[in-house]
Biopython code that builds the backbone (N, CA, C, O; Angstrom):
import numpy as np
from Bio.PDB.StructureBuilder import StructureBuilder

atoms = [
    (1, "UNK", "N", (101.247, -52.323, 65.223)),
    (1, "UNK", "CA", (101.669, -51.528, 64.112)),
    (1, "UNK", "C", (103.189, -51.591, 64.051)),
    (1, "UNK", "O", (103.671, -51.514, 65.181)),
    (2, "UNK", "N", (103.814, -51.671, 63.379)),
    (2, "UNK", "CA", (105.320, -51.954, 62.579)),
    (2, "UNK", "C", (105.873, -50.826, 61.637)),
    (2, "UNK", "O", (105.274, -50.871, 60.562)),
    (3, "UNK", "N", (106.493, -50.170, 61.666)),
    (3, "UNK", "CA", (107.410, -49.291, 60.500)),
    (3, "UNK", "C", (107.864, -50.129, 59.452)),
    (3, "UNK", "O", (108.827, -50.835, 59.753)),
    (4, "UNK", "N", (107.309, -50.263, 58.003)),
    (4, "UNK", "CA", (108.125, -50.798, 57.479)),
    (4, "UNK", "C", (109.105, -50.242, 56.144)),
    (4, "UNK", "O", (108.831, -49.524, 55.183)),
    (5, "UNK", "N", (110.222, -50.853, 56.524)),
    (5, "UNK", "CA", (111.053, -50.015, 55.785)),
    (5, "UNK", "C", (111.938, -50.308, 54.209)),
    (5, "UNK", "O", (112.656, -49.663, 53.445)),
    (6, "UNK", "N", (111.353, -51.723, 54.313)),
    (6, "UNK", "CA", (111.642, -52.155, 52.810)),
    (6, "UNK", "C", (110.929, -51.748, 51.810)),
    (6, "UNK", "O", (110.069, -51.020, 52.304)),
    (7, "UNK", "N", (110.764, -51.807, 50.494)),
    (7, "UNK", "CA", (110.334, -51.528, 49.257)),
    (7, "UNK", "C", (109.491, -52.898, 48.779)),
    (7, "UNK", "O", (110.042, -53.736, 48.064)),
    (8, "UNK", "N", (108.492, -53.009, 49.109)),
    (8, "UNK", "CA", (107.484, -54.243, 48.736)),
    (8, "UNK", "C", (107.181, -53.942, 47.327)),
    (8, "UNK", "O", (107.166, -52.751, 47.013)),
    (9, "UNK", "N", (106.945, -54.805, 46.453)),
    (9, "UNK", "CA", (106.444, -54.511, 45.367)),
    (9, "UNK", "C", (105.586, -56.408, 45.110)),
    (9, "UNK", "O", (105.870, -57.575, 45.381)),
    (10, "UNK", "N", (104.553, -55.694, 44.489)),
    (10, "UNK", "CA", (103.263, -56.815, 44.319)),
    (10, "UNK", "C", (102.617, -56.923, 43.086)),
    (10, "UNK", "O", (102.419, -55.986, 42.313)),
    (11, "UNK", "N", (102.292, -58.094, 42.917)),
    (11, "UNK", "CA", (101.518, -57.894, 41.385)),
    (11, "UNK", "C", (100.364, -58.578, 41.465)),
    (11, "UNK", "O", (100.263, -59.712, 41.934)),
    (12, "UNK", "N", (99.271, -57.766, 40.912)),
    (12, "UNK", "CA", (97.764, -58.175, 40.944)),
    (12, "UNK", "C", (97.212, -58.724, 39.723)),
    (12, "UNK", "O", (97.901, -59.222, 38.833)),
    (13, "UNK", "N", (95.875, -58.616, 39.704)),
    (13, "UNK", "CA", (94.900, -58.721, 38.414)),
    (13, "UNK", "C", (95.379, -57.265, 37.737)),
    (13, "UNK", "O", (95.681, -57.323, 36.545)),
    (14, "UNK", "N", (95.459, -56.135, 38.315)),
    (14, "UNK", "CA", (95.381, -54.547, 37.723)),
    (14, "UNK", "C", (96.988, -53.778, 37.285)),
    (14, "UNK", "O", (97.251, -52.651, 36.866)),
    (15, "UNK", "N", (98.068, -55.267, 37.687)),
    (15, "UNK", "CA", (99.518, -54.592, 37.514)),
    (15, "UNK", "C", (100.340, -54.791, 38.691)),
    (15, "UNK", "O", (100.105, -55.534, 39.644)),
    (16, "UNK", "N", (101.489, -53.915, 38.471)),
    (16, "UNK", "CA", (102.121, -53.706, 39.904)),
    (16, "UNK", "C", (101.581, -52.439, 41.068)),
    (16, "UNK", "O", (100.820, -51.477, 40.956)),
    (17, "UNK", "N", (102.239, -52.890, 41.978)),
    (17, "UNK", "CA", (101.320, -52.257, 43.513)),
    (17, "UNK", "C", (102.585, -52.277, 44.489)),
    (17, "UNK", "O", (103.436, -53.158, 44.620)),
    (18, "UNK", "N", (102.458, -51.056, 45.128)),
    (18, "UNK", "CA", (103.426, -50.799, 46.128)),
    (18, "UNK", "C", (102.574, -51.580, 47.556)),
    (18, "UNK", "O", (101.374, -51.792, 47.376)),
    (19, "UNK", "N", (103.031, -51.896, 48.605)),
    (19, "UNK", "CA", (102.166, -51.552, 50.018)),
    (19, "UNK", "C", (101.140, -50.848, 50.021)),
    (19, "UNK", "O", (99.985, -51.235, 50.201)),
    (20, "UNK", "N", (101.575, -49.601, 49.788)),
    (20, "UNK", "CA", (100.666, -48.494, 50.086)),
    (20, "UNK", "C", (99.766, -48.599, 49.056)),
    (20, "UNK", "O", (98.798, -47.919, 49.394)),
    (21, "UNK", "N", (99.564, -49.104, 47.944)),
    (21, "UNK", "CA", (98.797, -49.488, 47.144)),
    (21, "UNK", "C", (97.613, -50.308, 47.822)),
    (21, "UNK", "O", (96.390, -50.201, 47.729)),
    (22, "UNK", "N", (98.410, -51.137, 48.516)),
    (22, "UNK", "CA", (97.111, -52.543, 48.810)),
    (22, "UNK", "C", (96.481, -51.802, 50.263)),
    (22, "UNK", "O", (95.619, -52.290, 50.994)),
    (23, "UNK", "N", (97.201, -50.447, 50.441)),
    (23, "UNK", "CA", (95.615, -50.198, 51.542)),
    (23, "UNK", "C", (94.499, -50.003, 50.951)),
    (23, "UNK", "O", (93.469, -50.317, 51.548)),
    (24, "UNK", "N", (94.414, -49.256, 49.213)),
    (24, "UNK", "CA", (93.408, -48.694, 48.587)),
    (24, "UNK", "C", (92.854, -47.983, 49.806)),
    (24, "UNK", "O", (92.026, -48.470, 50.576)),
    (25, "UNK", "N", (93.486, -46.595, 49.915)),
    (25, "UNK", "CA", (93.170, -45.873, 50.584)),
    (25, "UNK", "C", (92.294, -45.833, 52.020)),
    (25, "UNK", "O", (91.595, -44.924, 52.468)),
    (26, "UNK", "N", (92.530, -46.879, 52.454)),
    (26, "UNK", "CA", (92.161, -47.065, 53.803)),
    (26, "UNK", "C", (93.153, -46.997, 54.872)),
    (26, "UNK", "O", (94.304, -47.204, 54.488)),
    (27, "UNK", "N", (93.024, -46.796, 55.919)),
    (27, "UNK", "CA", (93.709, -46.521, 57.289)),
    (27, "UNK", "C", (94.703, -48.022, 57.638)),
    (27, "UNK", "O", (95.934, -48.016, 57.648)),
    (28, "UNK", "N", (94.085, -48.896, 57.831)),
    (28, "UNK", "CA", (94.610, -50.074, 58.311)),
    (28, "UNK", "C", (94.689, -51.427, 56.923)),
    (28, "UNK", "O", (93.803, -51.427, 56.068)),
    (29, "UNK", "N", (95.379, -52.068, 56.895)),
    (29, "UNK", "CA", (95.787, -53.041, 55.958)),
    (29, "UNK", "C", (96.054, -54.978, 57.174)),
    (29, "UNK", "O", (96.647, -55.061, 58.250)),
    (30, "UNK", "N", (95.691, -55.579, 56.769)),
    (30, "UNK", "CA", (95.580, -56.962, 57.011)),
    (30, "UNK", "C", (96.329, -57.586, 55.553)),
    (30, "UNK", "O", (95.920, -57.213, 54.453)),
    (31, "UNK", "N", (97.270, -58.402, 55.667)),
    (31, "UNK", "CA", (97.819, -58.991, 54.634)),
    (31, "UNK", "C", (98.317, -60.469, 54.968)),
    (31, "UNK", "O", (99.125, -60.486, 55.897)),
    (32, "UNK", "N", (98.037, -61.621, 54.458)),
    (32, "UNK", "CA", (97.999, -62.915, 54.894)),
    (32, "UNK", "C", (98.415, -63.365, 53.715)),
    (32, "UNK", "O", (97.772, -63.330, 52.666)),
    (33, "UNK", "N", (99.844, -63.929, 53.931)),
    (33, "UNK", "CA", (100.564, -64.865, 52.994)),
    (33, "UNK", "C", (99.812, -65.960, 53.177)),
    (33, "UNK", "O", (99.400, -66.485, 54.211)),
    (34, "UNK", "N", (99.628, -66.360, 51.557)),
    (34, "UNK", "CA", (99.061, -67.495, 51.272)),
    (34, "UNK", "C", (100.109, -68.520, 50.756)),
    (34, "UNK", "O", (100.476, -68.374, 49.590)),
    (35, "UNK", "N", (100.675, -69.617, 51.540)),
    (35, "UNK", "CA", (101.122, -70.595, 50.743)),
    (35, "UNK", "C", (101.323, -71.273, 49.441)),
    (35, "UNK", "O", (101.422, -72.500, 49.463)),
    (36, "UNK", "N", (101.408, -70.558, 48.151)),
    (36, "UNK", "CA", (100.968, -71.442, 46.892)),
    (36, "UNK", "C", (102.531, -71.487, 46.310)),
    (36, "UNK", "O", (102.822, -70.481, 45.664)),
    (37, "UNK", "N", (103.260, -72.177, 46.394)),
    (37, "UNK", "CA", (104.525, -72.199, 45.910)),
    (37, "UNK", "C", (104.905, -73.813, 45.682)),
    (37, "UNK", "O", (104.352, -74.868, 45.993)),
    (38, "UNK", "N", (105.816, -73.550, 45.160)),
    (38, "UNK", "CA", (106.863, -75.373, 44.859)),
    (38, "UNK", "C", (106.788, -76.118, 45.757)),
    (38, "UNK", "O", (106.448, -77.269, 45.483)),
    (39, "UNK", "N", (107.030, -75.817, 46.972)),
    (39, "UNK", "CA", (107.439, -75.961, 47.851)),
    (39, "UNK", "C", (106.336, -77.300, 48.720)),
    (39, "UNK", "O", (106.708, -78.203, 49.469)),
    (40, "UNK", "N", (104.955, -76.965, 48.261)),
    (40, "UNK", "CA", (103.272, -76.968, 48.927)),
    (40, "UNK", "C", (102.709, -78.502, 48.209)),
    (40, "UNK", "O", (102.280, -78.815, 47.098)),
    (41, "UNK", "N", (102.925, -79.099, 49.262)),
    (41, "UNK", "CA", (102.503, -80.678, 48.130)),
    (41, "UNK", "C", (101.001, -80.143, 47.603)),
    (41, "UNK", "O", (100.225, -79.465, 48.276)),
    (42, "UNK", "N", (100.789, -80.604, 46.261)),
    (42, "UNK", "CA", (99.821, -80.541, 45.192)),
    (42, "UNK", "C", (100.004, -79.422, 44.505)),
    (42, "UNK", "O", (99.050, -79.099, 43.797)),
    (43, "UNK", "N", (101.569, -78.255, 44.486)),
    (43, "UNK", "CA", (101.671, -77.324, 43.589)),
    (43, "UNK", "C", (101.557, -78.302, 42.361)),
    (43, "UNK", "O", (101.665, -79.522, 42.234)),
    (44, "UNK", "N", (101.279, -77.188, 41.459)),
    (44, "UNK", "CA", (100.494, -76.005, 41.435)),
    (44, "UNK", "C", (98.469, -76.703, 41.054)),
    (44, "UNK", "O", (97.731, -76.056, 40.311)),
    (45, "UNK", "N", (98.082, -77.800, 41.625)),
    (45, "UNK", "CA", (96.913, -77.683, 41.558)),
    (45, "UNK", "C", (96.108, -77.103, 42.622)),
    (45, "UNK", "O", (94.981, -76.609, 42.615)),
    (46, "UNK", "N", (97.273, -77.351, 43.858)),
    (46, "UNK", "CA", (96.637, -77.195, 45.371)),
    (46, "UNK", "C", (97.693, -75.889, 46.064)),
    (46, "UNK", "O", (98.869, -75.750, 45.728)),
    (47, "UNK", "N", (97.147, -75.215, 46.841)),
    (47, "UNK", "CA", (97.538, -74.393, 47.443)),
    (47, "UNK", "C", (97.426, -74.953, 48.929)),
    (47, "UNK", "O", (96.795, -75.976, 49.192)),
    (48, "UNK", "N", (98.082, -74.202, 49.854)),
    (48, "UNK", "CA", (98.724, -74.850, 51.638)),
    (48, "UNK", "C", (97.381, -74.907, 51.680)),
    (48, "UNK", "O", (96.729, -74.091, 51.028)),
    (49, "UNK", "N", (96.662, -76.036, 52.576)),
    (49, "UNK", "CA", (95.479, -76.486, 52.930)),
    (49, "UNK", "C", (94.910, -75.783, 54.074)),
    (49, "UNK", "O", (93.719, -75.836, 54.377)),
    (50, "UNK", "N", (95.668, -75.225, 54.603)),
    (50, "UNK", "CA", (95.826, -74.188, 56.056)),
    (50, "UNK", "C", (95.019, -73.236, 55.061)),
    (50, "UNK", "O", (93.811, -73.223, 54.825)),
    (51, "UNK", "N", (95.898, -72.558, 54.622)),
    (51, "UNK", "CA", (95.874, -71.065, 53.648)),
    (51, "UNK", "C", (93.964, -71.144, 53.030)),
    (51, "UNK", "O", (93.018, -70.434, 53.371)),
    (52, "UNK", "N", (94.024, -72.367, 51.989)),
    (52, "UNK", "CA", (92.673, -72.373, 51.877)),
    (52, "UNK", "C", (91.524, -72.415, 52.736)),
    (52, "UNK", "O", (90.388, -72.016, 52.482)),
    (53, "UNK", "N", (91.904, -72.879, 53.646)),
    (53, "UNK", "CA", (90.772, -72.706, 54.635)),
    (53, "UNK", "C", (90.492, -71.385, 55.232)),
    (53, "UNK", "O", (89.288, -71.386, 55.486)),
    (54, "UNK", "N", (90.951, -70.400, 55.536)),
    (54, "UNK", "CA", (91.410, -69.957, 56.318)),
    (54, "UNK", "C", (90.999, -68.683, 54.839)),
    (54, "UNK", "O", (91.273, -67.492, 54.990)),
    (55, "UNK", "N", (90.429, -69.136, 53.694)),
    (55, "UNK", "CA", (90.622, -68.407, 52.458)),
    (55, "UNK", "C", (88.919, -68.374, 52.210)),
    (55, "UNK", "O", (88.286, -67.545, 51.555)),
    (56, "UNK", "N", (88.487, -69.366, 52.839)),
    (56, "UNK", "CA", (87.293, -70.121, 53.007)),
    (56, "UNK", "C", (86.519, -69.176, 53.900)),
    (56, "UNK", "O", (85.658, -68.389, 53.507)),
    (57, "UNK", "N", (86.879, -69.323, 55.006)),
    (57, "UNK", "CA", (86.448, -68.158, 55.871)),
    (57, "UNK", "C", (86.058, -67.413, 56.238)),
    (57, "UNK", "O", (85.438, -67.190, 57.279)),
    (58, "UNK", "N", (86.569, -66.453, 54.830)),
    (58, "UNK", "CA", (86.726, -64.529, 54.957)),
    (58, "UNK", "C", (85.423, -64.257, 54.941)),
    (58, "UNK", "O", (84.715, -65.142, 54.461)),
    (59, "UNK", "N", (84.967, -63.415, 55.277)),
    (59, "UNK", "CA", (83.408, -62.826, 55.313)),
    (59, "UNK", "C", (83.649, -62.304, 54.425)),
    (59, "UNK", "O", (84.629, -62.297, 53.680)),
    (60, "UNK", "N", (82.027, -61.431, 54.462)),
    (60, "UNK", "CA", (82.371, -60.103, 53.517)),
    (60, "UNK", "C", (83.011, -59.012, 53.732)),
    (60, "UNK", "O", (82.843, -58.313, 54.731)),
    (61, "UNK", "N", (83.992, -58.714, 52.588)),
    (61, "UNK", "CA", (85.216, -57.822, 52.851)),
    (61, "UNK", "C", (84.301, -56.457, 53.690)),
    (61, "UNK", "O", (84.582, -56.195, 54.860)),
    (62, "UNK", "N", (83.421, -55.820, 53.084)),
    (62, "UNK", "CA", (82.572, -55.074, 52.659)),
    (62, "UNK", "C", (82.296, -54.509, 54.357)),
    (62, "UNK", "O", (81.975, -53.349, 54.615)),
    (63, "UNK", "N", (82.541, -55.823, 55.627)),
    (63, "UNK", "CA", (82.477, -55.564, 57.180)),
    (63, "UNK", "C", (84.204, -55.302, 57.448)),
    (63, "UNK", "O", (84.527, -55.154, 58.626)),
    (64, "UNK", "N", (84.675, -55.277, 56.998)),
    (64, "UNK", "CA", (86.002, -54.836, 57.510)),
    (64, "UNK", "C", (86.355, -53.314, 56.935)),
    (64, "UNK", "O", (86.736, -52.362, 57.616)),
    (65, "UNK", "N", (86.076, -53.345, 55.187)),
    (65, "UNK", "CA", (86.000, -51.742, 54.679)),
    (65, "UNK", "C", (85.396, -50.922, 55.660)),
    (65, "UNK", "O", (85.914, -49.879, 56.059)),
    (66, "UNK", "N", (84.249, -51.392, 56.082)),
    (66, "UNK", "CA", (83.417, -50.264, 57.042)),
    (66, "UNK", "C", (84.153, -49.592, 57.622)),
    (66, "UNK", "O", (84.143, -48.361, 57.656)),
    (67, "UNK", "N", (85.322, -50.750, 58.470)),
    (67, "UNK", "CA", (86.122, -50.075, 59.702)),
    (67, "UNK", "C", (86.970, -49.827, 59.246)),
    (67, "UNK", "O", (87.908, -50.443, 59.753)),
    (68, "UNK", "N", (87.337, -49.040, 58.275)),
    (68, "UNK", "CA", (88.854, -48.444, 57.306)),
    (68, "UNK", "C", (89.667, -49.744, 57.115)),
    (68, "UNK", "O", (90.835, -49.487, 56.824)),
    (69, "UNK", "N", (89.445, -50.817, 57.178)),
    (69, "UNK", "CA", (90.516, -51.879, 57.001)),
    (69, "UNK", "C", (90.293, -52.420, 54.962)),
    (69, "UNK", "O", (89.385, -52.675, 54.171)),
    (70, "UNK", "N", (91.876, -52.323, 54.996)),
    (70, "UNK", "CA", (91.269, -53.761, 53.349)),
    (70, "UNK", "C", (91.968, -55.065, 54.038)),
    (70, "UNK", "O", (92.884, -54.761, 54.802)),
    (71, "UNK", "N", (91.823, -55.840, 53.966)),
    (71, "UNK", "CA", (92.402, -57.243, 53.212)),
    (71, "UNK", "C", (92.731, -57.609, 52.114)),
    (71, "UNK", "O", (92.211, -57.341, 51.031)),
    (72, "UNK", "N", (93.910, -58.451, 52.428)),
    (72, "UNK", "CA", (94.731, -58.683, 51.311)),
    (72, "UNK", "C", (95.210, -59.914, 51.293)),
    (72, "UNK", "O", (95.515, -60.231, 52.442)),
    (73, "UNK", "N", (95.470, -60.956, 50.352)),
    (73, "UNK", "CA", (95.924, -62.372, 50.574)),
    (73, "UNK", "C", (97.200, -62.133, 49.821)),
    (73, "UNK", "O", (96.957, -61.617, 48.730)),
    (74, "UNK", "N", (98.590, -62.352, 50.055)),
    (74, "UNK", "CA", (99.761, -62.033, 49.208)),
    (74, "UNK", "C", (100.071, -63.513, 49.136)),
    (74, "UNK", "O", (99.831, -64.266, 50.080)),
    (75, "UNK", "N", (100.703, -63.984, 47.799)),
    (75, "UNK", "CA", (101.600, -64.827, 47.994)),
    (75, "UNK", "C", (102.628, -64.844, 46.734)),
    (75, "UNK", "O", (102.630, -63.912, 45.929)),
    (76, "UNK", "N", (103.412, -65.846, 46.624)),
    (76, "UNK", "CA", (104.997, -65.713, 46.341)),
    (76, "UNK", "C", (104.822, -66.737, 44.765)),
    (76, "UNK", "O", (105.720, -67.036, 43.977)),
    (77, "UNK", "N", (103.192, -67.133, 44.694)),
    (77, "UNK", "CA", (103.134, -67.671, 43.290)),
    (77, "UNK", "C", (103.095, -67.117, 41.998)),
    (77, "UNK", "O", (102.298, -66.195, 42.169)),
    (78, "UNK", "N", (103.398, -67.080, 40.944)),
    (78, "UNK", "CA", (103.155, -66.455, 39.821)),
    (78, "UNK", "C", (101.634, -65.911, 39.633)),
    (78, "UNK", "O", (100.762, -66.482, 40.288)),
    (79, "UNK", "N", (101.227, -64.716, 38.678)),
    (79, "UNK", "CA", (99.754, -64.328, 38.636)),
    (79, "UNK", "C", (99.408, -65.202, 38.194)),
    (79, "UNK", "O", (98.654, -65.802, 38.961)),
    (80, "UNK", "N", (99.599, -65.865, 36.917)),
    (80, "UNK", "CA", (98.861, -66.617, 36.194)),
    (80, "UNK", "C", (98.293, -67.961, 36.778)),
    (80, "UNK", "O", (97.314, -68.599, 36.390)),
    (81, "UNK", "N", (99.197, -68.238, 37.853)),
    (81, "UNK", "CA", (98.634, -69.558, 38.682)),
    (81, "UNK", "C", (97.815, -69.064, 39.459)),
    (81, "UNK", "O", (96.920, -69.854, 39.760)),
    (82, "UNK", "N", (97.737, -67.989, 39.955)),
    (82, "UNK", "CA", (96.650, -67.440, 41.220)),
    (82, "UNK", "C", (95.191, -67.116, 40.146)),
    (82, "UNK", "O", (94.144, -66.696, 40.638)),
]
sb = StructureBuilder()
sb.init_structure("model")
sb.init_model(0)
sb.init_chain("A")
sb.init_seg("    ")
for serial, (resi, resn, name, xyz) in enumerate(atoms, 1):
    if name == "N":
        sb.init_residue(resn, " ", resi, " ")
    sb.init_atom(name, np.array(xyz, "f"), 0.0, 1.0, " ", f" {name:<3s}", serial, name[0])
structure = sb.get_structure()
């Protein structure tokens, strides 16, 4: 667990979102930058190949809610490309 003390601000499908937003009222938060930027050979068709896999993965959220957790995938691409 970490104090954090900057001002995050995020944008979803539903708008903007603080941190404390993306617990949606749960206890614990998981947040995993996803690679999709300029930067990522095959922007913008492909996202980090790591990231997708790894995106591939996720179970159902639905076993982590149980245990007060959300998940969250953040990344640094525009909405409209995500």
């Amino acid at each position: 667990m970490v104090q954090v003390e900057k001002d995050y601000e995020f944008e979803g499908p539903d708008g903007k979102a603080t941190l404390l937003d993306l617990f949606d009222g749960r206890r614990q938060l998981i947040v995993y930058r996803f690679f999709y930027e300029d930067d990522v050979k095959g922007f913008p068709e492909h996202g980090c190949p790591g990231c997708s896999f790894v995106a591939d993965q996720v179970g159902h959220l639905a076993h982590l809610n149980a245990r007060d957790t959300t998940f969250a995938f953040a990344s640094r691409a525009p909405q409209e490309n995500i």
